[in-house]
C-alpha positions in Angstrom: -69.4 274.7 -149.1 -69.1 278.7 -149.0 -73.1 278.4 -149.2 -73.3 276.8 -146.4 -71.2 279.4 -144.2 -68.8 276.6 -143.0 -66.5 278.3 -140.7 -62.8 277.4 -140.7 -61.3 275.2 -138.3 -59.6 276.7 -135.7 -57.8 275.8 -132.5 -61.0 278.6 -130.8 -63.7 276.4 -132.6 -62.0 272.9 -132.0 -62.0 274.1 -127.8 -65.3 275.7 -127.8 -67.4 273.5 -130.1 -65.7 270.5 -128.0 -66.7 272.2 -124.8 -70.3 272.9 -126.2 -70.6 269.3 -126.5 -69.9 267.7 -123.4 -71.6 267.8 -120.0 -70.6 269.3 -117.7 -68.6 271.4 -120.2 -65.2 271.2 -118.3 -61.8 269.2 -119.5 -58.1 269.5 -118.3 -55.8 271.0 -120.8 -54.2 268.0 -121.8 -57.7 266.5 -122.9 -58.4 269.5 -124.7 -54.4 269.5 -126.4 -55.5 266.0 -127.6 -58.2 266.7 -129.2 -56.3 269.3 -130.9 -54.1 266.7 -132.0 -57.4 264.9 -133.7 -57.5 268.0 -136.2 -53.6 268.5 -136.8 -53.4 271.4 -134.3 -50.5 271.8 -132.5 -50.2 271.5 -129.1 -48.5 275.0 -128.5 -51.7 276.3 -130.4 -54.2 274.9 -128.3 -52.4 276.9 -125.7 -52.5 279.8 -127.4 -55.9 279.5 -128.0 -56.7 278.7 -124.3 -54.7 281.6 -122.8 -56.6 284.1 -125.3 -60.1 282.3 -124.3 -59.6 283.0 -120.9 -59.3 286.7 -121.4 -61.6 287.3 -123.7 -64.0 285.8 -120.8 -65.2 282.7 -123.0 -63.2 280.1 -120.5 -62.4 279.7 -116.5 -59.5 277.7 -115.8 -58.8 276.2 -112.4 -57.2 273.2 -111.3 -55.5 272.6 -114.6 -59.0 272.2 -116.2 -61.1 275.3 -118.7 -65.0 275.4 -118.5 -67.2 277.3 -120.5 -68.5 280.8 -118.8 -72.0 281.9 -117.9 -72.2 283.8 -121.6 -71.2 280.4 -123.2 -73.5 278.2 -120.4 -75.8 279.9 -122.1 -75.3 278.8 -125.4 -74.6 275.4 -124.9 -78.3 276.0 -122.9 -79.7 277.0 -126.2 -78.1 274.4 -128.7 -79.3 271.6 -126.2 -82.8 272.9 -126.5 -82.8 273.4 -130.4 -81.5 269.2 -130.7 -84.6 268.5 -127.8 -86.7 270.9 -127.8 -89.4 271.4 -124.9 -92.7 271.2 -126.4 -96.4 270.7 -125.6 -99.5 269.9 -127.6 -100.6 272.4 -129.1 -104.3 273.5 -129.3 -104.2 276.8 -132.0 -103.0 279.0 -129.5 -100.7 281.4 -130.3 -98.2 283.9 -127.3 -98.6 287.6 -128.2 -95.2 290.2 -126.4 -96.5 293.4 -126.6 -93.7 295.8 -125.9 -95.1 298.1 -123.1 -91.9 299.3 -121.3 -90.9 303.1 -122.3 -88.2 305.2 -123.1 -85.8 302.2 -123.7 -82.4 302.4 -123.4 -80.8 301.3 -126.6 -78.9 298.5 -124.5 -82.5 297.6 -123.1 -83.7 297.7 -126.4 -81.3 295.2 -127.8 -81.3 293.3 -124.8 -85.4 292.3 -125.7 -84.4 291.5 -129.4 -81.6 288.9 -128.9 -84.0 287.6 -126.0 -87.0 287.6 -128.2 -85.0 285.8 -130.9 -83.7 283.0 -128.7 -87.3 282.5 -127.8 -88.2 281.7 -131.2 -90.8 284.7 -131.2 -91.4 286.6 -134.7 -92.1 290.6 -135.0 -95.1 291.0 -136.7 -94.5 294.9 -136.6 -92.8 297.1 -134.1 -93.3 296.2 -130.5 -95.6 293.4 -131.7 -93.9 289.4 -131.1 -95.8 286.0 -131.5 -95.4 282.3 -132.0 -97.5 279.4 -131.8 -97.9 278.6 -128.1 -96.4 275.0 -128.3 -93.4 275.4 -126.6 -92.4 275.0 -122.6 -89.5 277.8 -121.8 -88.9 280.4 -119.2 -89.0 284.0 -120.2 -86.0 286.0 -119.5 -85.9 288.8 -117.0 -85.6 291.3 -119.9 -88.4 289.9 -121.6 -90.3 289.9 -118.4 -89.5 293.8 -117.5 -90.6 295.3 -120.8 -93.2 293.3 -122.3 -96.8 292.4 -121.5 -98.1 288.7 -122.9 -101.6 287.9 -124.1 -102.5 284.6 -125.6 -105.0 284.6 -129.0 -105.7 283.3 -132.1 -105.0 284.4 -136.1 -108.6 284.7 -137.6 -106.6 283.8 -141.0 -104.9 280.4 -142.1 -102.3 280.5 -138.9 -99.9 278.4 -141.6 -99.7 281.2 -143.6 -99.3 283.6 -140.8 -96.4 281.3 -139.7 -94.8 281.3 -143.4 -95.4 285.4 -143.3 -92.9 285.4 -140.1 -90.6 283.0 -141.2 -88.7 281.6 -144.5 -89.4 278.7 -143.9 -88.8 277.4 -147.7 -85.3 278.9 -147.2 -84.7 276.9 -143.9 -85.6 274.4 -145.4 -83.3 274.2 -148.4 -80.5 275.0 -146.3 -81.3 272.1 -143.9 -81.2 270.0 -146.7 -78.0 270.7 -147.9 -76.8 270.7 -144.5 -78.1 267.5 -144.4 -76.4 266.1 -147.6 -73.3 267.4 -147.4 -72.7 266.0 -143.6 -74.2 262.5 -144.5 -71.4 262.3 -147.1 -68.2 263.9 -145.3 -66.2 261.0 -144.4 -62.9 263.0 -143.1 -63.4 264.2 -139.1 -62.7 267.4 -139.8 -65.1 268.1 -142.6 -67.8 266.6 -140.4 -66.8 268.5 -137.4 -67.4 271.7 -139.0 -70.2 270.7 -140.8 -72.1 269.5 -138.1 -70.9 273.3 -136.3 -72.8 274.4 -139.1 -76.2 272.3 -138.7 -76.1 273.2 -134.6 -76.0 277.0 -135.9 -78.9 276.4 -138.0 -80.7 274.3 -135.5 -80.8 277.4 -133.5 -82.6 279.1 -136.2 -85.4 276.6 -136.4 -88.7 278.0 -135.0 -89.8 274.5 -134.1 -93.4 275.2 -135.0 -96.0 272.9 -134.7 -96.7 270.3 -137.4 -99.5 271.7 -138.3 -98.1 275.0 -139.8 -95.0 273.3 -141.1 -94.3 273.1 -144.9 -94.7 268.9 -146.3 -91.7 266.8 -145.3 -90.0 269.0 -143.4 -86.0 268.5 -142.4 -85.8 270.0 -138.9 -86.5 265.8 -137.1 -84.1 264.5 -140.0 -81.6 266.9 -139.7 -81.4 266.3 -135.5 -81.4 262.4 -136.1 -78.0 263.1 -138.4 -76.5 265.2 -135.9 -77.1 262.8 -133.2 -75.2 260.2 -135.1 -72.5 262.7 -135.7 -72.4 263.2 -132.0 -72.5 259.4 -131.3 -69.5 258.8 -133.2 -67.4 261.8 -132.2 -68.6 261.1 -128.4 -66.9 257.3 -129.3 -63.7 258.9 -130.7 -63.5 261.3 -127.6 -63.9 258.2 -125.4 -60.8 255.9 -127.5 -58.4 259.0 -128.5 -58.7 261.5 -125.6 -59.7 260.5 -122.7 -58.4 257.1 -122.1 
C-alpha cells in the first residue's frame, strides 16, 4: 500500500473527497457528520474538521450547509474531466505553447506550469509545450497571456515522441496496481481511499490518443472500476446519509 501513496483517512479527506464527488458539491452538516459516522469518525471531529475548512478557504458554509470553493470547483472540474475526458478524433496533429511573454514574474511563471500541467501539455525543453491535439479544453487566461500556439507535426515516430514526454510504462504499472488492489478491497474504507488514490492518478493520465499508447493500456479499465466504486458509494450515500 505505501507504494501506492494511499493517504490516511481523515475527517479533511472523508469531507472533501465526499464533496468532490457529488454535484452540486454542497451538503448540510449533519449529512456530512453522517458520513463521518460511515468511517468511524466522530461527530465532534467532523466539526472540527469543518470549522478548520472554512478558514483555510477550502469550504463556504451558509444556511447550515459547506460547499466546495472556487480553488476546489476547480478541482472537482479537473477530476470530472480525467473520468470523461473531452476528446476529438485525432488526425496527427499535435498543439505547440511557445512561451513568448518576458520578464516573468516568478508567480507568473509558476502560474503557466501548474496550468500547462492541468492541460496535459509536456515540456520538450524550456519554454517549449506540446501534446497531441486530440483533446477539446479551454485555455486558461495565464496560458493565454504568455504563450503563443502553433499546431505541427513530429517528422519522427510521434509514439516515441509521446513515450519521450511521458512514463508512460510507469503510469501504467501504477494503474495496474491501483487497479488490483481496489478490485479486491472489500472494507469501505480501504476502497474509499483507494479509489482517492486512482482519481489522483487519473489526473496524471495524458489521455493520448490510441495510436501512441503503449498495448493494452489501463487508463479505460481503470475509469470503468472507479465508476463502479462510485456506483456503490453513490448507493450507500443514498440508504445511510441522506435518507
Amino acid at each position: 500500500m505505501d507504494s501506492l501513496e494511499i493517504r490516511p483517512l481523515t475527517a479533511r479527506s472523508v469531507v472533501l473527497s465526499t464533496l468532490l464527488g457529488v454535484h452540486p458539491p454542497r451538503l448540510p452538516a449533519r449529512y456530512l457528520v453522517r458520513v463521518g459516522d460511515l468511517f468511524g469518525i466522530a461527530e465532534g471531529t467532523i466539526r472540527v474538521a469543518l470549522s478548520r475548512m472554512v478558514a483555510a478557504g477550502d469550504l463556504v458554509q451558509s444556511d447550515g450547509a459547506y460547499t466546495l470553493t472556487e480553488r476546489l470547483l476547480d478541482r472537482q472540474a479537473r477530476q470530472d474531466e480525467s473520468r470523461l475526458p473531452s476528446t476529438r478524433p485525432w488526425d496527427g496533429a499535435w498543439e505547440i505553447a511557445v512561451i513568448t511573454a518576458e520578464r516573468r514574474p516568478a508567480a507568473d511563471r509558476a502560474a503557466l506550469r501548474q496550468a500547462m500541467s492541468a492541460l496535459r501539455l509536456a515540456e520538450l525543453r524550456e519554454g517549449t509545450w506540446l501534446r497531441p491535439a486530440n483533446l477539446t479544453r479551454t485555455r486558461p487566461d495565464p496560458v493565454v497571456r504568455q504563450c503563443t500556439f502553433l499546431t505541427g507535426r513530429p517528422e519522427q515516430d510521434p509514439a516515441l515522441l509521446a513515450a519521450t514526454l511521458w512514463d508512460l510504462d510507469a503510469w501504467t504499472a501504477k494503474a495496474e496496481t491501483l487497479r488490483t488492489a481496489l478490485a479486491s478491497a472489500t472494507e469501505i474504507a480501504e476502497r474509499f481511499t483507494l479509489a482517492a488514490a486512482v482519481l489522483r492518478h487519473l489526473l496524471n493520465d495524458p489521455l493520448l490518443p490510441s495510436p501512441l499508447l503503449p498495448p493494452a493500456w489501463p487508463g479505460p479499465a481503470l475509469r470503468t472500476l472507479y465508476k463502479s466504486f462510485e456506483k456503490d458509494f453513490e448507493q450507500l450515500l443514498t440508504t445511510q446519509v441522506l435518507s
